[in-house]
N, C-alpha and C positions, 0 to 999 in steps of 0.2 A: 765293794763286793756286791754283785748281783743275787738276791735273793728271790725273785721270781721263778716260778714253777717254770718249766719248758711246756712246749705245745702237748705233747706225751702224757704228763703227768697230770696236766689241766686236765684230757680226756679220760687217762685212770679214774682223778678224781671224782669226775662228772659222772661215771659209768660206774663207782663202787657207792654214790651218793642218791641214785634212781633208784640201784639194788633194794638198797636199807629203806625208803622211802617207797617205795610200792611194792618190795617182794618181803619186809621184812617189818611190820607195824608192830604195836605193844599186844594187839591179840593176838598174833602169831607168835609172840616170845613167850605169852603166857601159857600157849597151848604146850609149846616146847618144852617150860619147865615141869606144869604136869606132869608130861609122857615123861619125864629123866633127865632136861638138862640137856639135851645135844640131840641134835635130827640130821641123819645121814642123807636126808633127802636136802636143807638148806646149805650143808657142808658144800655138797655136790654141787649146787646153784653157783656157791663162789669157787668152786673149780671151773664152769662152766665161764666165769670170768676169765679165767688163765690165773688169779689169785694163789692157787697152791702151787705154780708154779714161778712166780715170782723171781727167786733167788736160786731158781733152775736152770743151767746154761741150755742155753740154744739145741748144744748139741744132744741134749740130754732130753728136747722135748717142753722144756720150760721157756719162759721171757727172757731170763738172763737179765734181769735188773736189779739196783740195788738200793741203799739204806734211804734213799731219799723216797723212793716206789713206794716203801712199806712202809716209812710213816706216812705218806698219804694215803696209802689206803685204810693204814689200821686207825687212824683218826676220825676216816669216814665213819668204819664201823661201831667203833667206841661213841658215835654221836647214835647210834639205833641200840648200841648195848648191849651188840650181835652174840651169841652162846656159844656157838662153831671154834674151836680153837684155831684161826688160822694161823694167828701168833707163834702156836707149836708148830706148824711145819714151817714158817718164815726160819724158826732156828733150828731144827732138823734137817732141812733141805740146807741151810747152809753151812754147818757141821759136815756133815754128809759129803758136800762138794770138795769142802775146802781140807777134810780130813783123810776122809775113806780110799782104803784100794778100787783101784781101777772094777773088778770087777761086782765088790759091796757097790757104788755108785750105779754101774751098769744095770742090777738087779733091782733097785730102788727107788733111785733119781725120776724115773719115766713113769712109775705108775704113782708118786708123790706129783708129780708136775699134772698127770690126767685126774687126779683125785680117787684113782682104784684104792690106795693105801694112804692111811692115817698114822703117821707116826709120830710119836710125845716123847720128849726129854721126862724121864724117870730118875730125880736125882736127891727127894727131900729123903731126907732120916730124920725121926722125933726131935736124936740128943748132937743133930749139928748144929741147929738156931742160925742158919742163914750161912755158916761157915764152908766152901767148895770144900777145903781138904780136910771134913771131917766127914770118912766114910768107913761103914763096918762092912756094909757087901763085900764078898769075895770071892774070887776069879780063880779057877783050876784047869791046867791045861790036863787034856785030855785026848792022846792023840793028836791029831792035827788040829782038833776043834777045841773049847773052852766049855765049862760051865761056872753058872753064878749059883751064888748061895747070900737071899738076905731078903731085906724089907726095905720097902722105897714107899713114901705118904705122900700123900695131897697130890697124885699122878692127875694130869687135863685126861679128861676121856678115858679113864685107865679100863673100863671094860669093855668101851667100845673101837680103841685103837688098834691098827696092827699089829706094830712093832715099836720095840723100846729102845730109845738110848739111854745105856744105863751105864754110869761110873761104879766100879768097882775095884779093890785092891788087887793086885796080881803081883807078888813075891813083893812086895814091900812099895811096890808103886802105884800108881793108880791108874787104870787103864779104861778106855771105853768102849763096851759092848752093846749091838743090837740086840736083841734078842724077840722070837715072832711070837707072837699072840698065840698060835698054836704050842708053843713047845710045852714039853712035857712038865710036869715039875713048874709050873707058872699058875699063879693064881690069881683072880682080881676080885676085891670088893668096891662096888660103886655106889658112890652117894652122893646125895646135891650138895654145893657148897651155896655160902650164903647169897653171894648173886645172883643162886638160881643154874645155875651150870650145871655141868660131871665131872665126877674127878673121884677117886677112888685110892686107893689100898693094891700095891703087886708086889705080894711076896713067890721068891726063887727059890726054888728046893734042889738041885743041882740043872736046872734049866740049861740047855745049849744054849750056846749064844755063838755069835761071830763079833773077831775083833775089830774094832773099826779105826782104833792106834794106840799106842802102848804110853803116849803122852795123853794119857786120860785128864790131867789138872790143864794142861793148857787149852785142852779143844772142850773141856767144860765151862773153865774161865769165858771164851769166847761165845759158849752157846747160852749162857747164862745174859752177856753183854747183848745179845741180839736180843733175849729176851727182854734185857731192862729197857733198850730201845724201843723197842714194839709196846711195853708196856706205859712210855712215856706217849709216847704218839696217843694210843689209845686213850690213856687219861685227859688228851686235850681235846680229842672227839668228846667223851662226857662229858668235861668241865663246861665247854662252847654249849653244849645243850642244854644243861642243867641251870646255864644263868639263862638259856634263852627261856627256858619254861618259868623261870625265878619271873621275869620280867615282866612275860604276858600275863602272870598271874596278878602282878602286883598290878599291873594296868586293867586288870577287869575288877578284883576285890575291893570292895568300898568301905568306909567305915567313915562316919559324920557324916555319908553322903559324898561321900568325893573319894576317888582312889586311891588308894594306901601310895599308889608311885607318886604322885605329889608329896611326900608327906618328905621334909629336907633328911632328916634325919635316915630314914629307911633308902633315901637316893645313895648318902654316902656311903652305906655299906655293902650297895648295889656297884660302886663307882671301886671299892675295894676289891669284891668279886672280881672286877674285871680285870684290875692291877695286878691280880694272884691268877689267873688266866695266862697274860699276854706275859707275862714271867715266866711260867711254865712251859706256852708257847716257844719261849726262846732258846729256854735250855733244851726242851728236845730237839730243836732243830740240831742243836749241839752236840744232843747224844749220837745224832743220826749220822752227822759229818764228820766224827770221829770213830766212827764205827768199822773204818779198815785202817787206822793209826794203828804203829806199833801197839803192841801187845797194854805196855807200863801207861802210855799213854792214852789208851781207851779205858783201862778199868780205871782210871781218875776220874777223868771225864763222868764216865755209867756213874761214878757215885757223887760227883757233883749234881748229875743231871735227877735223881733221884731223890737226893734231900731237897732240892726246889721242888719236884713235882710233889713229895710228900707232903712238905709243907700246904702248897696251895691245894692239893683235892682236900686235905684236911678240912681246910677254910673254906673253900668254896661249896663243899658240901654239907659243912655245919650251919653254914650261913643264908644257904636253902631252905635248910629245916625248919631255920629259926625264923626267915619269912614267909614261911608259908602257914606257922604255926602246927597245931594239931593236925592240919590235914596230911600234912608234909612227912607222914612217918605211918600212914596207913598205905596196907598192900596194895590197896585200891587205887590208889594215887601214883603218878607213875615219875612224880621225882622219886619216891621215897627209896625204888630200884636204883635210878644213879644214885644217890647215896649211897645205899648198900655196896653197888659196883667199885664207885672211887672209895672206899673203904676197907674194900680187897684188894685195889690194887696200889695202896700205898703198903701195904704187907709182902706184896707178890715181889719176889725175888732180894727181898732183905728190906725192913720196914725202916724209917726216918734215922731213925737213932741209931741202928746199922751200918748205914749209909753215910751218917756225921761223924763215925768213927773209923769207917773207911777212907773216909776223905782227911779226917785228920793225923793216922797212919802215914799216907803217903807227902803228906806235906814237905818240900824240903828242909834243909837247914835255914834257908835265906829267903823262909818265907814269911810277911808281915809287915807291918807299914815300917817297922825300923831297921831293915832288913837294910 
């Protein structure tokens, strides 16, 4: 099996790896979190890539590329620790394509693909704990249109986004609605989360919305899957950097006079980091190549690929800490962000222990070494 990048995805690469690297340094992110976590002006910069357009067909004004694009690029970005949700339109824009009437796409699709519009998956509730079909919003037809009624947490950008895709109940099923930032009856509170981002609070008081399909559990199942993908990629952007800074440090800090990376003991847990890396590395590729598989056979995969990544940012990011000592968990210091980042996102879209019960859920009968 060939594993090598195409010529394409080399120059993605190289062209989302410059971005992060001269348009996007640690004082820029810093300035960022200040102002609220999210800059409409660096958002734009990766539109200016063709980035929010990714998973946008051609016709539609996008690239028209897939699972393999966007863990390259979202890897680059995860190595700068970027704040810009592009992840949420990676799985909006392909929800969107792969769901929506001809004419919800039409109205949508092109100004997601130009970066005019920002639009986020709205799908946490407090009391579902990671679970898709446990939702209390609810959907009323109303005339030709709908409205929602409820509360959706930990929304990316919730008061700076456009428009929401938001699951809701409709007659006893679950269906999925947009709904625009202007409509009436919509609320947002916004606040930083711990890596420094936006993300907020949108409660619906009979808000318009438009429906974007009436199998609301399957086209969440799937927006969810894009997100665990994206969010796998992203994790091996941080990981790769986080032991790159592990490294350089231990190569300049001395102690006896000599530097701590000579020191055997501190190499093997440096040689471990890397083991819990290039693991990680493998199963996203995994997540990413199973990511237009049957339906049964992708949500295994996302929860396979998920208990490995949790595992390793765990380790990799405790084991940063642990060498770099005290310095390694001041603001000041710029692991101590990845940390916090792989942190949150081993929580982000269902944390370890979630994800080993997902996987052990779907196990067959005839699975195990005496099978």
């Amino acid at each position: 099996m060939d594993f090598d990048f195409s010529d394409d995805q080399s120059a993605l690469r190289d062209a989302v790896q410059k971005w992060v690297e001269k348009g996007y340094d640690f004082e820029r992110r810093r300035t960022i979190v200040k102002a609220g976590g999210f800059d409409r002006k660096a958002y734009g910069e990766l539109a200016e890539l063709g980035l929010s357009g990714l998973y946008v067909s051609e016709d539609d004004g996008g690239l028209g590329m897939g699972p393999v694009e966007g863990m390259v690029v979202m890897e680059e970005l995860g190595r700068g620790i970027v704040l810009e949700p592009l992840a949420q339109t990676l799985v909006t824009s392909g929800v969107l394509g792969g769901y929506a009437p001809a004419e919800l796409k039409a109205a949508w699709l092109p100004r997601i693909a130009s970066g005019e519009a920002l639009v986020v998956l709205a799908h946490q509730e407090h009391k579902s704990r990671y679970k898709l079909d446990v939702c209390s919003t609810t959907a009323a037809q109303k005339g030709d249109g709908w409205s929602l009624s409820g509360t959706k947490n930990v929304v990316p950008a919730a008061d700076q986004a456009d428009a929401f895709l938001v699951p809701a109940m409709a007659g006893g099923q679950m269906a999925l609605f947009l709904v625009e930032r202007g409509a009436t009856g919509l609320t947002t509170t916004g606040y930083l989360t711990q890596d420094g981002a936006r993300a907020g609070d949108v409660t619906f008081r009979d808000a318009p919305a438009q429906r974007v399909t009436a199998d609301g559990l399957a086209a969440l199942e799937h927006a969810v899957d894009i997100g665990i993908a994206a969010a796998c990629a992203e994790a091996v952007g941080v990981m790769d950097k986080t032991l790159a800074i592990t490294v350089e440090y231990m190569n300049t800090r001395k102690q006896f006079g000599v530097a701590i990376a000579t020191f055997q003991a501190l190499r093997h847990r440096v040689a471990d980091m890397k083991m819990q890396l290039e693991l990680a590395r493998s199963m996203s590729y995994y997540a990413s190549l199973k990511l237009n598989a049957p339906a049964p056979e992708r949500r295994a995969a996302m929860a396979r690929a998920k208990v490995q990544l949790g595992t390793s940012m765990r380790f990799v990011g405790q084991q940063a800490v642990q060498l770099h000592g005290g310095i390694g968990v001041t603001d000041e210091y710029i692991v101590s962000h990845y940390f916090k980042k792989l942190t949150q996102l081993e929580m982000t879209y269902g944390d370890t222990l979630h994800h080993l019960g997902e996987v052990s859920a779907r196990m067959q009968d005839t699975a195990g070494v005496f099978a």
